[in-house]
N, C-alpha and C positions, 0 to 999 in steps of 0.2 A: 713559692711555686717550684716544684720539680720540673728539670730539662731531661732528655736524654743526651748522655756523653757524645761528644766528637773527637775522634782522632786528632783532627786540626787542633783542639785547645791540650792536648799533650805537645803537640810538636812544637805550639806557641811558647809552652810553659820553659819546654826542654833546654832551649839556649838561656836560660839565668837560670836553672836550680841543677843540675845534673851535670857530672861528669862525661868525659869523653865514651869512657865506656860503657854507660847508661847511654847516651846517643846512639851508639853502635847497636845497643841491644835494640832500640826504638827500630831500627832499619830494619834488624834481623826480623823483627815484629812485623815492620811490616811487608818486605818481603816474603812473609809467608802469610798472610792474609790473615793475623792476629794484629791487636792492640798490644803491644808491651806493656804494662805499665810503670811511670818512671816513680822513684824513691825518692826521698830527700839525702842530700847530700850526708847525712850525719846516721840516718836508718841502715840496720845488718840487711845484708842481702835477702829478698823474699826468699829464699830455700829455705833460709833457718827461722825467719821473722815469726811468733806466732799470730795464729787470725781471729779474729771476732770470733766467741763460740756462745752457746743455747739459741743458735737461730729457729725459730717457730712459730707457726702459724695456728693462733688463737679462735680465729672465725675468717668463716668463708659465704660470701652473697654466691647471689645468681654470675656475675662480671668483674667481682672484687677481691681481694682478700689480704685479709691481715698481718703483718710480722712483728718480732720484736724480734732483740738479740738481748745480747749483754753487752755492756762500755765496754770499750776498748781503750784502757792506757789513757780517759780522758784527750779520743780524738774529739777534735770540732765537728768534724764531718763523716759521713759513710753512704759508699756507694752501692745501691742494689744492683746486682747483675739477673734476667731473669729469662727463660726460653720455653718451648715448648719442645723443646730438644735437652736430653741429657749430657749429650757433649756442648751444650750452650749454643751451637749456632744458631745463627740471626737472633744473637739475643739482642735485649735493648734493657738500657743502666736510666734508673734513678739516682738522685743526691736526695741525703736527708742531714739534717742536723739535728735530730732524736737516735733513739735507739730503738724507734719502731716506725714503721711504714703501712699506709692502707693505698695496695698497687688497684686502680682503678683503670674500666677500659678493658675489661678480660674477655673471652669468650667463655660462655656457661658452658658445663658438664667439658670441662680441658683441663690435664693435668698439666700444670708450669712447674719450671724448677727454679730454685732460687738461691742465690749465696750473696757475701755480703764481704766486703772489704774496709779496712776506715780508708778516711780520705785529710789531707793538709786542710787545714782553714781557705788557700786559695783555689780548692776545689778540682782538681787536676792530681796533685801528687798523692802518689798511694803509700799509706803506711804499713798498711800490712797484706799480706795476701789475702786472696778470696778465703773462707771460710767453706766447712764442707758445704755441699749441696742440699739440700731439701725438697719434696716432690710435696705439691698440695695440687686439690683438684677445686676447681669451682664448683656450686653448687647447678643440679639440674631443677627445672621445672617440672622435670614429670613427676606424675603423682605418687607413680610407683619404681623402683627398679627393674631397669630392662636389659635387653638382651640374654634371657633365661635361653638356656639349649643346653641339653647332653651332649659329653665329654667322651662318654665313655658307657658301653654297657654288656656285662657279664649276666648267667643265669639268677645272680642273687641280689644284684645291685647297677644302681644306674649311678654313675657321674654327672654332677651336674657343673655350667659356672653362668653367672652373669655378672654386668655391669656395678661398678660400686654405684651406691644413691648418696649424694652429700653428705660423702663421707661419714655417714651410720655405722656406728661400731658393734652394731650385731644383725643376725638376718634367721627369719624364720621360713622354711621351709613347708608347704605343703602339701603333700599328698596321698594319691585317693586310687581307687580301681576304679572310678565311675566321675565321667562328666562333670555331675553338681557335687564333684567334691564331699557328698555324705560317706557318715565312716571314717573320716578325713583322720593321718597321722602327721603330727607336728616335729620336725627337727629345727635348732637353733643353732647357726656360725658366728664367728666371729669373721669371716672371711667371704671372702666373693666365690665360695667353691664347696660343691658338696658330696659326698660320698655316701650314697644313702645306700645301706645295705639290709641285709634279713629279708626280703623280696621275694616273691614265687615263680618260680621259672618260667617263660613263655609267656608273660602276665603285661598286657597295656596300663600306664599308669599314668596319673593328669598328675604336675606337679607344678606350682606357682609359688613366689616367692614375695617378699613382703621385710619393708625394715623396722628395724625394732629398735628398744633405747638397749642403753647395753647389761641390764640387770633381766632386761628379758620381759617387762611385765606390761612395755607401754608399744602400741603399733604407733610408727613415725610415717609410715606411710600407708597406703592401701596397698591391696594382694596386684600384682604384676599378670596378665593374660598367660591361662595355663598352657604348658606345652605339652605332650605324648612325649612317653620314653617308651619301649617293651624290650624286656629281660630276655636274654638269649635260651634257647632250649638248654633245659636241662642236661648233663654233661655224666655218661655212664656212674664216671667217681665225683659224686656230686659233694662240697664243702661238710662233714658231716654238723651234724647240730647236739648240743647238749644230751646228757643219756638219763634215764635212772628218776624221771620226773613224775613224782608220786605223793599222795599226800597224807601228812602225818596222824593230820588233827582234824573233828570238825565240829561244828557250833553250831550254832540258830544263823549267828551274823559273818562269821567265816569260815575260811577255810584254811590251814594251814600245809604248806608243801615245802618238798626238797629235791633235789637234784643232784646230778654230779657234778664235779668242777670239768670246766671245759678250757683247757690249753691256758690256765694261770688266768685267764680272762677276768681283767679287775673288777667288772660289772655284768648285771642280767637283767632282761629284761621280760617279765611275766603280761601275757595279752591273757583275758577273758574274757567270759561270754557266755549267757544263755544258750547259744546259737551255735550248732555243728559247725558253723559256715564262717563261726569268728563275727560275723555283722554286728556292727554296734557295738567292739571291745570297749575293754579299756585296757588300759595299760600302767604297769606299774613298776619302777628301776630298783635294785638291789644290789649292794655291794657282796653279798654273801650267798653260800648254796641253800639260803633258808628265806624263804617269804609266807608274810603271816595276813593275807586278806583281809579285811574286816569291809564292815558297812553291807553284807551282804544281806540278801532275802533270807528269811526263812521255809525251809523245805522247798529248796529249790535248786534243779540240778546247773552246775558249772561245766564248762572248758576250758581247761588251762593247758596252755601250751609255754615253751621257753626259749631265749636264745642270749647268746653273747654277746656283750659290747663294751664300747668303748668306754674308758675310766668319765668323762664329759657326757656321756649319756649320750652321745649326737650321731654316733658311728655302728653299726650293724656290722661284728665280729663272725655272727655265724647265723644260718639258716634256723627258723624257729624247728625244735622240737614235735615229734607229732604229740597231740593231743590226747591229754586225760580228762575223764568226768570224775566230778565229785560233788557231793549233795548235800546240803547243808542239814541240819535238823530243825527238828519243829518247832515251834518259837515255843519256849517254856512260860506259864504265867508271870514270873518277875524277871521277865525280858529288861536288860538297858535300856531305861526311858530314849525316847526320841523326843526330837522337839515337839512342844504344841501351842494351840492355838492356831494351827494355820488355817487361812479362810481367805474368799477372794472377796477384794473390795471393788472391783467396778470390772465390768463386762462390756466389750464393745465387738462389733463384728470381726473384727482381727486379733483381737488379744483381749488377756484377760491377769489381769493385775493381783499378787496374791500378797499377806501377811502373815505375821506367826512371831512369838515369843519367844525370846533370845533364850539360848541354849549354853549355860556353866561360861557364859563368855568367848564361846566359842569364836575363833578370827573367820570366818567363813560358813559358806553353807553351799547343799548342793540340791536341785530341784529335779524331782522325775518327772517327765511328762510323756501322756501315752492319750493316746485314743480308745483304748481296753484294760477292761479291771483290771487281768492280770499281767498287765506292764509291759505285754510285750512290743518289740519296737518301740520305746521307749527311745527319748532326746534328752540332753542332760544340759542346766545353765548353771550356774556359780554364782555366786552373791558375796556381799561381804559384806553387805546389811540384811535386816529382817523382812526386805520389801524385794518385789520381786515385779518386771513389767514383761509380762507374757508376748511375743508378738510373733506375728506371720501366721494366726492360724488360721482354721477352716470356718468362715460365718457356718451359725447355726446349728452346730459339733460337739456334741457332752466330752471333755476331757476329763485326766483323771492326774491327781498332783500328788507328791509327797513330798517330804524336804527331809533332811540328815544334816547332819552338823562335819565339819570334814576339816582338816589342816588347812595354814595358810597358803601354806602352795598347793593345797587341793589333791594332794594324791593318799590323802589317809582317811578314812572315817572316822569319825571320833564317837558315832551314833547309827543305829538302827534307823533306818528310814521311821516317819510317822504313819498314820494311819492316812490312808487316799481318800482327798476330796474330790467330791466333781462340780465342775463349774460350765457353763455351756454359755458360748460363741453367742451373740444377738443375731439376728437374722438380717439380713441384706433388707437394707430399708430400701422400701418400694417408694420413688418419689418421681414428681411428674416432671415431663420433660422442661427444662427452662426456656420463657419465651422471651422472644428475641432476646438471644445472648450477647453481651457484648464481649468481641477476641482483644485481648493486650498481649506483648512479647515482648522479650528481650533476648538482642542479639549484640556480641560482640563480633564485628566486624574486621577486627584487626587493623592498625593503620597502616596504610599503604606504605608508609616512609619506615616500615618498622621491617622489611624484608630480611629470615635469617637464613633464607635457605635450607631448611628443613625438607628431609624428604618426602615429595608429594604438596611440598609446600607453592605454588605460584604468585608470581607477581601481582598487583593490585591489578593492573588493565589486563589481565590472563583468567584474574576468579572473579571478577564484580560481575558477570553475568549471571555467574553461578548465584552468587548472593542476591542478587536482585529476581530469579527465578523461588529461593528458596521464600522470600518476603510474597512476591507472588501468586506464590500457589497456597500462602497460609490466608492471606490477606488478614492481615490484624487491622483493628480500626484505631488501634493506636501501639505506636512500637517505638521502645525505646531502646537507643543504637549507644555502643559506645566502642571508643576509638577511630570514629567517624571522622580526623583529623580534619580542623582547623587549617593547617599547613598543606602550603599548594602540592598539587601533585606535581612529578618532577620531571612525568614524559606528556602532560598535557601541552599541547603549542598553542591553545585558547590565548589571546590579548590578554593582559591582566592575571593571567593564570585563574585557576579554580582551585577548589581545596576537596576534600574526598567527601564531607556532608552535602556539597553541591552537586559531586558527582553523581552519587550518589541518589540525591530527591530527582534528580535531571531524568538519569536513566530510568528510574519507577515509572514518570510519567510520559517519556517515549516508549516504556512497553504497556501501556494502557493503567498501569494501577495511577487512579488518581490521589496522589499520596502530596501534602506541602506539610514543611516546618513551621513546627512552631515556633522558632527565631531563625533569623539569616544571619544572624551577626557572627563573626568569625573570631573577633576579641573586643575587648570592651576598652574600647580605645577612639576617641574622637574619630580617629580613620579605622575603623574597626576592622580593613578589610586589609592591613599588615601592623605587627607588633612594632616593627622599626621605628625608632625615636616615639613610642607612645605615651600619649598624653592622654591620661585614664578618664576615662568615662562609662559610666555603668550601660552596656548595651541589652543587659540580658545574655549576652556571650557565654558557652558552656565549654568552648574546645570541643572535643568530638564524642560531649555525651550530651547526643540529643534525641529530642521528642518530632515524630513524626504521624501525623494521624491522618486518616482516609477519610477526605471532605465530602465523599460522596454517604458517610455513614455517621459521624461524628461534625461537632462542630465547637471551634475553638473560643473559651470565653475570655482566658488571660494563660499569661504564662510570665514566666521569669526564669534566674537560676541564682543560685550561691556558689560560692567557692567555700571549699571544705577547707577543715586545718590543714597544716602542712610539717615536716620536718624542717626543714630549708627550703631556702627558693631552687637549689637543685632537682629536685624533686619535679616532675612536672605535676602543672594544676591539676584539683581534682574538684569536680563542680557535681552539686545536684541541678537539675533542669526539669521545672515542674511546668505543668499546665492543668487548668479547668476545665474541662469539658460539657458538653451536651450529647449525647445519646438521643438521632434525632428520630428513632421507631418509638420511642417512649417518651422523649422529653425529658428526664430524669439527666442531673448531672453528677457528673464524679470529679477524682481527682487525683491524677498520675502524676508522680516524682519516680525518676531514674538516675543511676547514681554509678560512680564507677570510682572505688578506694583506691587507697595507695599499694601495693605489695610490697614484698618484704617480711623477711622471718625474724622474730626476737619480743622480746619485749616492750620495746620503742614502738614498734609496728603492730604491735597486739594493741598497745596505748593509743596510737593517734587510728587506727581501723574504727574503734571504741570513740575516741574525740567526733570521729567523721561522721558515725552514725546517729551520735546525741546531736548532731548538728542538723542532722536530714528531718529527725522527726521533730527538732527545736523549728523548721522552715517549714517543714505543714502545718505544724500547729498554729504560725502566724497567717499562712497563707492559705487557710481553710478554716475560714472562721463560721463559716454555714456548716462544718462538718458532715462534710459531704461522704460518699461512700473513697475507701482510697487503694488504690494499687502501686506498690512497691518496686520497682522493678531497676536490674543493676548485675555489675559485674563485683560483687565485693570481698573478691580476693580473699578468702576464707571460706574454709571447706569441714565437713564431722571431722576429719582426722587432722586439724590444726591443732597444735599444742599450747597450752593446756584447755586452751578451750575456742572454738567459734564465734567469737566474741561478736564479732555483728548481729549475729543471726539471736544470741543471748537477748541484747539488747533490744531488738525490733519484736521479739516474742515476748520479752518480760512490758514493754508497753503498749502489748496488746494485739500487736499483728499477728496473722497467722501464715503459716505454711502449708499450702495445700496439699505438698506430699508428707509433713511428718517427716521430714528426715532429720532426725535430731542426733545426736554425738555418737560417734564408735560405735554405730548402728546400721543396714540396710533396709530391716524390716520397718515399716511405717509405724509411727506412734498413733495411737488412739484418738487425737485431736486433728490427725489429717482428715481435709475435707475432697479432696479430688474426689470424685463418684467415678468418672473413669478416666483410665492411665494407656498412655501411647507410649511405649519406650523412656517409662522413668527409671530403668535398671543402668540406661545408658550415662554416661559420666557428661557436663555438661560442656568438659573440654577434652577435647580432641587430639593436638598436638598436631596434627595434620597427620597421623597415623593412617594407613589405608586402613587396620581392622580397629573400628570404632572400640572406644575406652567402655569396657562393660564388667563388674566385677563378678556377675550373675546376671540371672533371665530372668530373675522378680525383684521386685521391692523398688528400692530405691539406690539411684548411684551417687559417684560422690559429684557435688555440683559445689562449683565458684561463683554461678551466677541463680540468681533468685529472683521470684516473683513475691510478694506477699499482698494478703489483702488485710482490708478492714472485715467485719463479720458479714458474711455473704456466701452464697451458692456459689461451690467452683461444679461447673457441670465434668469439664473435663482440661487434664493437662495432657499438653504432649512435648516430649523431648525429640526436636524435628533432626531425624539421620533420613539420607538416601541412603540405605543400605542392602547387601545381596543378603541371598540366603546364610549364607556363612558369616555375614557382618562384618564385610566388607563395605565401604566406602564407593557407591557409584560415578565414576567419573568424577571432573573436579570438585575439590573437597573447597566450599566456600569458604570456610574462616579458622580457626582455628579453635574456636568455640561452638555449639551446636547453641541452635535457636530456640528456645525455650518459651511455650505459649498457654495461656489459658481460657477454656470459654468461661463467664461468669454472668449468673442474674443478680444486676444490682437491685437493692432491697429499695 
């Protein structure tokens, strides 16, 4: 077990191993309100001593993080020094007897600094001095990188910086003229800062950020809440832009142009377009005064304009170019084949799924899609198979598709688009109201003992009103709670104390919702109503993921709970808590399990997430042997943007559950097998952070969500993602949890 150092066991050590003038220096030490540290009698003076060197930090949690060094000289020991200060004060020292340390107890999203010294066998004397310093950050919770703001803004270019995100070794930037981000232009950093130039003077601009892996090809995170920049007026002697931009060559499928060289400027960068207005570019990077188009239309006129940048592509050197037309020619009978085969295989009111036969091996492909023959306004996707899953469109809407074969990084055409199919949207199925619905939800409540101070955050006895207002006003006939602790609260003066799921069912039914649990037990322990000295007994106990249902609408036939795998006993429990119902407008029974995993990034926690979830539906399967209708509900720590994949949400869909919203991997727009009929704020993120402007990465679709509903096969009539929110999306007075409440109406079959 690691201690932190004492002065006192220096001064102890000092009268048997050190000389006079090691003592002297111990005084000097502490007279000036440092620790000296003493040497052994036979070690060179620390000025000249060398110190421990490759000190580095391999992974970093939410509160933890990892070092190693290198031996030093075969010491027995070494001492971590570590701060949240660069000149070390108030720091606080571990001992280790390895040559690596996991410093536990951190504050998340905080940089610490760290250096290392060896240490004597009797753990006191130093051998060598501190080694240099090293600055690591802990990892954050939020889902995206924050703190986006402008720096800086001239007529061509706005400055951007924010927050590093757990330490992500690249960042994409994105921005747009326009709100919803369409049109959107993509830059990539390696750093928390950006200089985005080539800009139109006097121009508003949305720009949101987002982390990525460091090759550029994977999002680690989701898109950050966009901010406004605008570019100052244009300035009489304005930045000039490249000259001489005209085109050489032209074809069926391109066009070929040159320019002038601009100021040595190692790269360029060509926008085009159907469109006077630029709308709908694209864009394409060059090392040289010559760009050669392809993949284009036949007999169809272009925009091309040019501008300067940086040798990394990322930096805007100079103001685009004004714009030239040029037109491609008429497709000649023995045109470059395109791909074919392409044809759609299933049509659903929101999307429309397509195929088609691989092209010369092509590593890639790219999809036009339009609402008019002639392609204009036209949305473009990438593939890098021969399948392709259409989504977000218009029920009932003839579209129009092509495909091309194009580079693996997607900026070359290798192919003439194919010939356009049309495929057409299913129409809004007409279906009758469901009678009597029954509501289920799941809320993370946060545990009261879990207080971090976050802003806009309040204490347990400051928001449970609010929480108990938001249960309230939904009234679910069965809701599952988690984080509802077990553990007494700590400013209740109640005899015996209370724990927060007591508080909790108490206050529901002193504001009228007649709401009781389905277990009271607090641990599963003979004295179930404190863990101290326990002597196990199965109570049914869940800790504070529990089942609460409304007796005046539902009625309770059994229940129980399990405890899920675990890492260690450090870890706290993590329990499913099921119950059987009756639905008493219909008589018809079901059967709710609520669940709340472990967190945690890597692989081990990809593992036991997966271990926990084979175990929830291993405990329906025993505990639902009438196979009854079933709902899912849980906080289970996994989100579309976990890497490499959602592993719970894999598991619970591949044995047959479903998701009402369809929110499936590195997607917003809903898949084809979502059954919600209508949606209440599923765009909004299902965690909140305690942010006043609620987590939203867009105004449709789907957000990213930790917590989840699923069913067995059945009518979801309607979900809602429950925010008080202003017009702005804003956060109405107290913000109840740090999770939003998540509900469904459904007709069980």
């Amino acid at each position: 077990m690691n201690h932190p150092l004492s002065l006192n066991r220096y001064v102890a050590k000092a009268t048997s191993v050190v000389s006079a003038l090691l003592i002297l220096l111990l005084v000097l030490g502490v007279q000036s309100g440092t620790a000296a540290p003493l040497l052994p009698a036979t070690t060179v003076s620390q000025t000249t001593a060398a110190a421990p060197t490759g000190l580095a930090s391999p992974s970093q949690e939410l509160t933890s993080v990892k070092l190693t060094w290198n031996a030093w000289n075969n010491a027995p020991r070494y001492r971590v020094q570590f701060s949240t200060k660069a000149d070390m004060s108030g720091a606080t020292y571990y001992r280790y007897g390895t040559t690596s340390a996991t410093i536990t107890g951190l504050s998340k999203d905080t940089t610490y600094y760290f250096r290392v010294r060896a240490l004597a066998s009797d753990n006191s004397t130093a051998l060598s001095p501190y080694s240099s310093t090293i600055k690591v950050s802990t990892k954050t919770d939020s889902l995206f990188p924050t703190g986006l703001k402008f720096t800086e803004q001239s007529e061509f270019g706005i400055k951007l910086a924010w927050n590093a995100w757990n330490n992500a070794p690249r960042y994409r930037v994105q921005f747009s003229t326009k709100p919803d981000m369409s049109g959107a232009t993509y830059y990539r950093y390696y750093t928390t800062a950006a200089d985005i130039r080539g800009l139109t003077p006097n121009t508003t601009y949305y720009f949101r950020v987002s982390a990525i892996s460091a090759d550029g090809t994977t999002s680690l995170s989701s898109y950050s809440s966009a901010i406004t920049a605008k570019t100052t007026v244009a300035a009489p002697t304005a930045t000039p832009a490249p000259t001489g931009l005209k085109f050489t060559e032209q074809s069926e499928f391109g066009i070929k142009l040159a320019w002038n060289a601009w100021n040595n400027a190692p790269r360029y960068r060509i926008q085009f377009s159907t469109k006077p207005d630029m709308s709908g570019a694209t864009y394409y990077r060059y090392t040289t005064t010559t760009a050669d188009i392809r993949g284009l239309t036949p007999n169809t006129t272009y925009y091309f304009r040019v501008s300067a940048i940086s040798a990394d592509g990322t930096t805007s050197l100079s103001p685009y170019s004004s714009a030239i037309t040029a037109k491609t020619t008429v497709a000649a009978p023995t045109a470059t084949p395109a791909p074919t085969g392409l044809k759609f295989t299933e049509q659903s009111e929101f999307g429309i799924k397509l195929a088609w036969n691989a092209w010369n091996n092509a590593p890639r492909y790219r999809i036009q899609i339009s609402t008019k023959s002639d392609m204009s306004g036209a949305t473009y996707n990438r593939y890098y198979t021969t399948t392709a899953d259409i989504r977000g469109l218009t029920p009932n809407t003839t579209y129009y598709f092509r495909v091309s074969a194009i580079t693996a990084d997607g900026t070359t055409s290798l192919s003439p688009y194919s010939s356009a199919i049309t495929a057409r949207t299913t129409a809004k199925t007409a279906l009758a109201p469901v009678t009597n619905p029954l509501r289920v939800a799941s809320y993370n409540v946060k545990c009261a003992n879990c207080f971090a101070g976050d802003p806009n955050e309040l204490p347990w006895a400051d928001r449970r009103s609010a929480v108990v207002s938001s249960i309230k006003n939904q009234l679910p006939d069965v809701l599952g709670v988690q984080e509802a602790s077990q553990g007494w609260l700590k400013d209740d003066p109640r005899p015996g104390g209370i724990s927060q799921f007591e508080d909790l069912a108490e206050r529901l039914v002193a504001s009228g919702a007649p709401y009781k649990l389905t277990n009271t037990k607090r641990n599963n322990c003979v004295n179930h109503a404190t863990p101290t000295n326990c002597v196990y007994q199965y109570q049914g106990a869940s800790q504070g993921t529990k089942l609460l249902f409304n007796a005046n609408t539902v009625d309770l036939i059994n229940e129980g709970s399990l405890a899920l795998p675990s890492l260690s006993g450090e870890d706290n429990g993590r329990y499913v808590a099921w119950g059987t119902f009756r639905q008493k407008s219909t008589g018809k029974k079901f059967f709710v399990a609520n669940a709340h995993l472990q967190p945690g990034g890597g692989a081990e926690y990809q593992t036991l997430r997966e271990q926990q979830t084979k175990s929830i539906l291993a405990e329906i399967k025993l505990r639902n042997p009438e196979n009854l209708p079933v709902l899912i509900t849980g906080d289970l720590n996994s989100h579309k943007w976990t890497e490499p994949t959602n592993v719970p949400y894999d598991v619970l869909t591949a044995a047959g559950y479903v998701d009402p919203l369809g929110n499936t991997y590195a997607t917003d727009q809903p898949s084809s097998s979502a059954t919600a009929e209508a949606r209440i704020g599923t765009f909004y993120d299902s965690f909140n952070a305690f942010k006043r402007l609620a987590n939203a990465r867009n105004d449709y679709g789907n957000g990213t969500y930790l917590d989840y509903i699923f069913t067995s096969k059945m009518r979801v009539a309607e979900w809602e993602t429950v925010v008080n929110v202003d017009a702005n999306g804003n956060f109405v007075g107290v913000i109840p949890s740090d999770h939003n409440m998540i509900r469904v109406d459904v007709g069980l079959p």
